[in-house]
C-alpha positions as CSV (number, residue, x, y, z in Angstrom):
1,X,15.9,-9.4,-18.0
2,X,18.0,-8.4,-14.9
3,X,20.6,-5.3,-15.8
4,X,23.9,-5.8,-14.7
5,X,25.4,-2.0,-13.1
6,X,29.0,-1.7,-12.1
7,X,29.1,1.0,-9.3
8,X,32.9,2.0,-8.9
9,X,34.7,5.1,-7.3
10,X,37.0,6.6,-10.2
11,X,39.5,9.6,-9.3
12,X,39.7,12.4,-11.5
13,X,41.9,11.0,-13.8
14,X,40.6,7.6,-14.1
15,X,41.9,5.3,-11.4
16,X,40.2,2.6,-9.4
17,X,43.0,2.3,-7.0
18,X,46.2,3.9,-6.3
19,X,49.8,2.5,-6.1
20,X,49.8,-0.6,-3.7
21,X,45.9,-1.1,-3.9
22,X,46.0,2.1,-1.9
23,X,42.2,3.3,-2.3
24,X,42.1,5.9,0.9
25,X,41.1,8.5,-1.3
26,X,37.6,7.7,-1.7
27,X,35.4,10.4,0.0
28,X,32.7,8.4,1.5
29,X,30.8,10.8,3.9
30,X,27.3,10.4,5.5
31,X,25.6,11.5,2.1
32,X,27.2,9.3,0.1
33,X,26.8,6.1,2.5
34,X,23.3,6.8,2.5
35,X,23.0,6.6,-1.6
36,X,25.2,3.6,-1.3
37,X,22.7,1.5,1.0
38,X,19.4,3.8,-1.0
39,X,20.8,2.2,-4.6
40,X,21.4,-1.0,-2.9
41,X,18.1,-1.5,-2.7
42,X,17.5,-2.2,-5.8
43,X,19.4,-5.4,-6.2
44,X,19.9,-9.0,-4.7
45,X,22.9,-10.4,-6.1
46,X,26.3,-8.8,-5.6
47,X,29.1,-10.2,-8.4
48,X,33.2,-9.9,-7.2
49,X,36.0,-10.4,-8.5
50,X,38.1,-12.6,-5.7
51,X,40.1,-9.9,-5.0
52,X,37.2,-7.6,-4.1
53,X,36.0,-10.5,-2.4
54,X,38.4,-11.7,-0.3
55,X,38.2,-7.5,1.6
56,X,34.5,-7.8,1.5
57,X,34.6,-10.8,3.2
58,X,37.6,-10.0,5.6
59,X,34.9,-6.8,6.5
60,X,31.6,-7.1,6.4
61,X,30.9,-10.2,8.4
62,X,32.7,-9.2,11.3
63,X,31.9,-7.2,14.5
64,X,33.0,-3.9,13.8
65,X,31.6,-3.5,10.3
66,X,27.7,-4.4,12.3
67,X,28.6,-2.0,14.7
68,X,30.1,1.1,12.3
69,X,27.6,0.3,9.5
70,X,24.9,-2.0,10.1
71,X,22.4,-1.6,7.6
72,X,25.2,-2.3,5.1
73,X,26.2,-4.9,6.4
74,X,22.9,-7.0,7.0
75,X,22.7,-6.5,3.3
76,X,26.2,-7.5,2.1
77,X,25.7,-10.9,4.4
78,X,21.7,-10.8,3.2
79,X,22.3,-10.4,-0.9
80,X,23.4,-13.5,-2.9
81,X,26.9,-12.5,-3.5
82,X,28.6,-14.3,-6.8
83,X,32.3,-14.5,-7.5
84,X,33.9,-15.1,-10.6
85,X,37.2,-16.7,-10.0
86,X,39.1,-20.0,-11.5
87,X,41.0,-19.5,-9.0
88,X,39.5,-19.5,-5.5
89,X,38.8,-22.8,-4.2
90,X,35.9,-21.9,-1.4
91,X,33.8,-19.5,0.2
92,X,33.3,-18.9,3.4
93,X,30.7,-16.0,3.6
94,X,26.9,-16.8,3.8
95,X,24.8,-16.4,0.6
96,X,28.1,-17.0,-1.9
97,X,27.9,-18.9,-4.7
98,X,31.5,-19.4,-6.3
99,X,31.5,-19.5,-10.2
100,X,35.0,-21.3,-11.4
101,X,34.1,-22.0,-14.7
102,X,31.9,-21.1,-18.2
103,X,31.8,-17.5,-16.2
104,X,30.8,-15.7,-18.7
105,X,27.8,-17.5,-20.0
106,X,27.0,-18.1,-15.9
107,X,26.6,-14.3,-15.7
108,X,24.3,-14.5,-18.9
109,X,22.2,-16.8,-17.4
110,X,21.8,-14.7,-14.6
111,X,20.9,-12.0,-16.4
112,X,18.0,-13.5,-17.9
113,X,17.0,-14.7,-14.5
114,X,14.2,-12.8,-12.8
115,X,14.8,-10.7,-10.1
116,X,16.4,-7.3,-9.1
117,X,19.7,-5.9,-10.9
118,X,22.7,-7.4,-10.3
119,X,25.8,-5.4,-8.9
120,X,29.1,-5.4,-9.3
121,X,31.1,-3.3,-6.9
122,X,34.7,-3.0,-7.4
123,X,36.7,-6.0,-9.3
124,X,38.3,-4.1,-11.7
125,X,39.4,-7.1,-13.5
126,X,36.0,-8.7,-13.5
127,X,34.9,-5.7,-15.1
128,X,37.4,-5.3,-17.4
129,X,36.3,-9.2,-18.9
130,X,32.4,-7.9,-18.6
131,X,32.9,-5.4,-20.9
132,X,35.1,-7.3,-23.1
133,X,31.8,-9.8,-23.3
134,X,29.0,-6.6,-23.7
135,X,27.8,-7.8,-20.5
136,X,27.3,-4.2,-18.4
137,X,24.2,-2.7,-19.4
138,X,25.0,0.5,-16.9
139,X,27.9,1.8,-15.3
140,X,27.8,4.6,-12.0
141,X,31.3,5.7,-11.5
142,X,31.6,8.2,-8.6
143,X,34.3,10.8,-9.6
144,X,36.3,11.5,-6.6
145,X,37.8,15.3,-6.5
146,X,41.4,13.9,-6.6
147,X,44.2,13.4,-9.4
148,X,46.3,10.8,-8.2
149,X,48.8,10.6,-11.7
150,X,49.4,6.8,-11.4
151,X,47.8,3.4,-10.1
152,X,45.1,1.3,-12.1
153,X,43.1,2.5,-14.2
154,X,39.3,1.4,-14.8
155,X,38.9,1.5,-18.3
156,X,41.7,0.0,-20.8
157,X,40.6,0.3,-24.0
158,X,37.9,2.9,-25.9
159,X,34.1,2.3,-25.2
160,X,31.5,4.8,-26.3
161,X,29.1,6.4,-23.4
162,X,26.1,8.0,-22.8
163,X,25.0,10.4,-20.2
164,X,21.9,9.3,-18.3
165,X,22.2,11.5,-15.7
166,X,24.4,12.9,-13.5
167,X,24.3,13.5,-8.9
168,X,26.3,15.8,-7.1
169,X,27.4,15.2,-3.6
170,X,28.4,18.1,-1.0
171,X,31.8,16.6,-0.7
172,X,32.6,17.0,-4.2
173,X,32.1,14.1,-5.7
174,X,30.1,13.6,-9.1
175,X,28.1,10.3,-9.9
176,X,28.2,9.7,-13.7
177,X,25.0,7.0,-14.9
178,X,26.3,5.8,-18.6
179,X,25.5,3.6,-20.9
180,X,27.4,2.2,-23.2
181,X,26.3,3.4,-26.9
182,X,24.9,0.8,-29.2
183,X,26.8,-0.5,-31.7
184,X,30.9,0.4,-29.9
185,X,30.1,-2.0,-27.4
């Protein structure tokens, strides 16, 4: 069975994104670009949201994203890439798959697919639904040194963690691995 692990950058007090989708916060230096593409590494399907997306795929297939990072961007074009929307009516990125319907029990199935672990980056609201289901089996949030008092914030309602470990990067930023505790979730 493939784990599903939501990576997400979280301020200090819990947002995904600012006011206006604003996420120019984020501290992603050298260091932490190179754990990005290292963790990467260990999947082969990306799942989005279709707002997520939509900026991936506005990004990473284009010229300047090969030329400013290639590596991750042979792998975001590379990786099956899933997204959840009934919504969106096409894709245009290589390697998508668009799932508009029984989303949910799509995502089980891939789960209990072989294979590397499956990723979700971003999509708040996807994530939001996934834990509504008990679908995340880990989550990585990378706490940003910054208090931003108002925007969206990841989580919505309780949910019972534990610790696997934590990283600290020379910027200041913390990476949190939880779990979510057995019998809350």
């Amino acid at each position: 069975m493939r784990k599903l692990i939501v990576f997400n950058m979280l301020t200090l007090d819990g947002y995904y994104k600012g006011q206006n989708e604003d996420i120019s916060w984020a501290k992603v230096d050298k260091e932490v670009n190179e754990f990005i593409i290292e963790q990467t590494k260990t999947t082969d399907t990306l799942l989005f949201g279709k707002k997520t997306y939509k900026v991936m795929e506005d990004f990473w297939p284009t010229k300047e994203a090969r030329q400013q990072d290639p590596e991750i961007a042979s792998m975001m074009s590379e990786y099956l890439k899933i997204i959840c929307s009934t919504t969106l009516e096409k894709t245009n990125w290589t390697n998508t798959k668009l799932i508009k319907e029984n989303i949910m029990d799509e995502i089980k199935k891939l789960k209990d697919q072989q294979g590397k672990d499956i990723f979700v980056f971003g999509s708040g609201d996807l994530c939001k639904t996934l834990i509504q289901h008990h679908l995340i089996d880990e989550f990585r949030l990378m706490i940003h040194p910054v208090a931003l008092g108002g925007g969206e914030p990841f989580f919505h309602s309780r949910l019972d963690l534990q610790l696997l470990k934590t990283k600290v990067f020379g910027n200041g930023n913390v990476l949190l691995y939880y779990r979510p505790v057995n019998g809350t979730y």
